[in-house]
N, C-alpha and C positions, 0 to 999 in steps of 0.2 A: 158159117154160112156154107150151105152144098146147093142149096139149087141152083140151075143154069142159067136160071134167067139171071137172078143178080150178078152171075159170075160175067155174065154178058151186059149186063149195064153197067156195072165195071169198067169194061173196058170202052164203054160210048160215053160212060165221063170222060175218060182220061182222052178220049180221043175228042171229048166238046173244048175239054183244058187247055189243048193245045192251039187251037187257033180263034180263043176265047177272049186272048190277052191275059196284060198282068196284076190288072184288080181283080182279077175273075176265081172262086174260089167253089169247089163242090161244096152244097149244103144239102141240110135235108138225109129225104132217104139216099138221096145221090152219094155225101159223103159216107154214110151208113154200109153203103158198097167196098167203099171204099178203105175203110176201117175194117172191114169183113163180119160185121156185125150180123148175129141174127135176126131176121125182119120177116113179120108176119107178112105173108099173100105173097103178088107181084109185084114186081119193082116199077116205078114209074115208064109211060111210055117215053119221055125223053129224060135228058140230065138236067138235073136240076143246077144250075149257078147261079153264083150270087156275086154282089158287088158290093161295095160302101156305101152306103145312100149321101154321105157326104160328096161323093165327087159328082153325084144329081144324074145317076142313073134311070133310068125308068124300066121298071119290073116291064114283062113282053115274054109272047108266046112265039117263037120261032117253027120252022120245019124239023129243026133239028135237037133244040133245047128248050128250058122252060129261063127264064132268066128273071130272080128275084134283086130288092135291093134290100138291105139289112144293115143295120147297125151293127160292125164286125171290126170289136176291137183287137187289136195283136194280141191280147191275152188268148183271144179263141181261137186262134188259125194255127195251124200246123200243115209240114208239109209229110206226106205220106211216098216217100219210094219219088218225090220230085215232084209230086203232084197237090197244089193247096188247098187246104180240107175246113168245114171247119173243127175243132179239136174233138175230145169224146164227149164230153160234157155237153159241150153245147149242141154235137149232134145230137144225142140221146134229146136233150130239151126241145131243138128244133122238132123233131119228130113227134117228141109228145105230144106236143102243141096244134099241130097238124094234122096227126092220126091217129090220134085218141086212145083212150085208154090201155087196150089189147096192146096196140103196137108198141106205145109207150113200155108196156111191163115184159114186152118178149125182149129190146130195143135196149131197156134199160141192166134187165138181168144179164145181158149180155155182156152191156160194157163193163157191168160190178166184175164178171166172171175174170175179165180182159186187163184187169187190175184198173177201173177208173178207181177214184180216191173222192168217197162220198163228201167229201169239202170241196175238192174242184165243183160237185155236182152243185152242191149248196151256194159258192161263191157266185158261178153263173147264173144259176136263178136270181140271183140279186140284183147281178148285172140288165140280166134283160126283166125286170119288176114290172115293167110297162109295157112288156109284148103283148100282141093278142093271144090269149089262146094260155098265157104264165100261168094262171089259176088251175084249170084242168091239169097242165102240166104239171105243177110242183104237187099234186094230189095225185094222179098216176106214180110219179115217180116215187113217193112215200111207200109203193107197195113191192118196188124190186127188190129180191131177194137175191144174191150172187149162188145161192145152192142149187137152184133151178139149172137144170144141165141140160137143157135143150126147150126151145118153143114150147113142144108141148106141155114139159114141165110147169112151165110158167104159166100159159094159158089154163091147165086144170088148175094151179093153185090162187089164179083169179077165180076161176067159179067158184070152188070150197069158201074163200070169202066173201063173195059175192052172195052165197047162197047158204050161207051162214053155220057152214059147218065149222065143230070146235076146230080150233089151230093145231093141223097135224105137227110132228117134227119131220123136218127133211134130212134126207141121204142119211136112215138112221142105221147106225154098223148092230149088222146081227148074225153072232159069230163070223165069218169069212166074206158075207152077203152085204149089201146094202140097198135099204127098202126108201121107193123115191118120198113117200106118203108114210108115216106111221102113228099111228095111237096109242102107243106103249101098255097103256093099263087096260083096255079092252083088248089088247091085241091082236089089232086093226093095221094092213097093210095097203096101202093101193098103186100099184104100179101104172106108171104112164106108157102107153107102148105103140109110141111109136113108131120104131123098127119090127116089130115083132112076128108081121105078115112076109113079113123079106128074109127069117131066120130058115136056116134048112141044115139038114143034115147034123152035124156034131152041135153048134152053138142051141139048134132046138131042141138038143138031148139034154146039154149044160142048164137050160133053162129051165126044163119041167124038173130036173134031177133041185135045182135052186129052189124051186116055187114048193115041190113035194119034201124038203127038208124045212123051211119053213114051216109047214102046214105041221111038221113033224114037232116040232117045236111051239104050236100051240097058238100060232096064227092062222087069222083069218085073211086070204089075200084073195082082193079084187081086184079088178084090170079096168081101163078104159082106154081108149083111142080119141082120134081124131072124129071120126064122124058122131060121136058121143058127145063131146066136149065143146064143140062148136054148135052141134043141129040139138041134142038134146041135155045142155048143162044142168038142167032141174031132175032132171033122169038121175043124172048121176049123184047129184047132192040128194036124192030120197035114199039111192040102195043104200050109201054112207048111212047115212042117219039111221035106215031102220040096222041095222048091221051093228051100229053102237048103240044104240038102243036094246038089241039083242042078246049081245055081251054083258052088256051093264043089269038085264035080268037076272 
């Protein structure tokens, strides 16, 4: 996680934690902050806490928080740097639940990346079977892949399935390189590039010297971004297709 905003709602958990009380636990995207996870968009305008709904809480929108009640057994809580969370699993799950598909698979690759343990993920889904919102979740989360190395990674490799391109392989080693996107037998690359408007000077020499030995090598490499991936994801699943269609002539 780098952007400021959640680095700053961050710290408007930890600072709702504090005078929250002792049932009181970050959930949600709040915990999500708080585990440093990566998270599609903004971060909520307050913190998100939560409470047992045994001790008969009542969910409530404050000035300064949002305040849920949850069934929160000790299995899921954890305390992060002193501050009670709830664990990765079940944040990854609360999220999915909540914010749908995209967030679920940036939310969830993340935590695969961060070493969650896809049986904790599995055990919690079990646990909460009767949440609202479990279904969507436990079908989102079926699609995190822990290779995906950034947001955008994971959000193109939603569209590619979404829009039914064959199953690339990921982060594939070719000689010294590694290509985010690959299609081995048509030899088909696609890089995700997100950074790549921000590179200058030597790292943008390093990059075209990478792109132009691949090409050297007998691949075809295509790029997309953020405002491709988002505003035009059928865009991108045709040039793939016609591109492996191309090859495969």
């Amino acid at each position: 996680m780098t952007d400021d905003l959640w680095e700053q709602h961050g710290l408007q958990v930890r600072g709702a934690l504090a005078v929250a009380g002792d049932t009181a636990v970050a959930a949600g995207a709040s915990a999500a902050a708080l585990h440093r996870l990566d998270m599609l968009g903004d971060p909520p305008l307050r913190p998100i806490i939560a409470r047992p709904i045994e001790i008969g809480a009542n969910a409530k929108r404050s000035a300064t928080t949002f305040a849920r009640v949850a069934r929160l057994p000790e299995s899921h809580l954890i305390r992060l740097n002193g501050w009670a969370a709830t664990d990765l699993a079940r944040t990854v799950i609360d999220v999915a639940r909540r914010q749908g598909e995209r967030c679920a698979v940036v939310a969830g690759d993340a935590a695969l990346r961060s070493g969650l343990d896809s049986t904790d993920l599995d055990r919690v889904l079990a646990d909460c079977s009767r949440a609202p919102g479990i279904r969507i979740a436990r079908e989102a989360l079926t699609l995190c892949d822990a290779r995906s190395e950034s947001p955008l990674e994971s959000i193109t490799r939603l569209v590619l399935i979404r829009g039914g391109v064959p199953e690339p392989q990921l982060q594939t080693v070719i000689g010294r390189y590694r290509a985010d996107f690959c299609w081995p037998r048509p030899r088909l690359i696609l890089e995700a590039d997100g950074r790549l408007k921000y590179l200058g000077g030597i790292d943008l020499i390093r990059e075209k010297e990478r792109e132009d030995w691949l090409r050297h090598q007998g691949y075809t490499v295509l790029r997309t971004d953020w405002p491709e991936v988002f505003n035009r994801p059928m865009s991108l699943c045709r040039r793939l297709m016609q591109s492996l269609a191309a090859s495969a002539a």
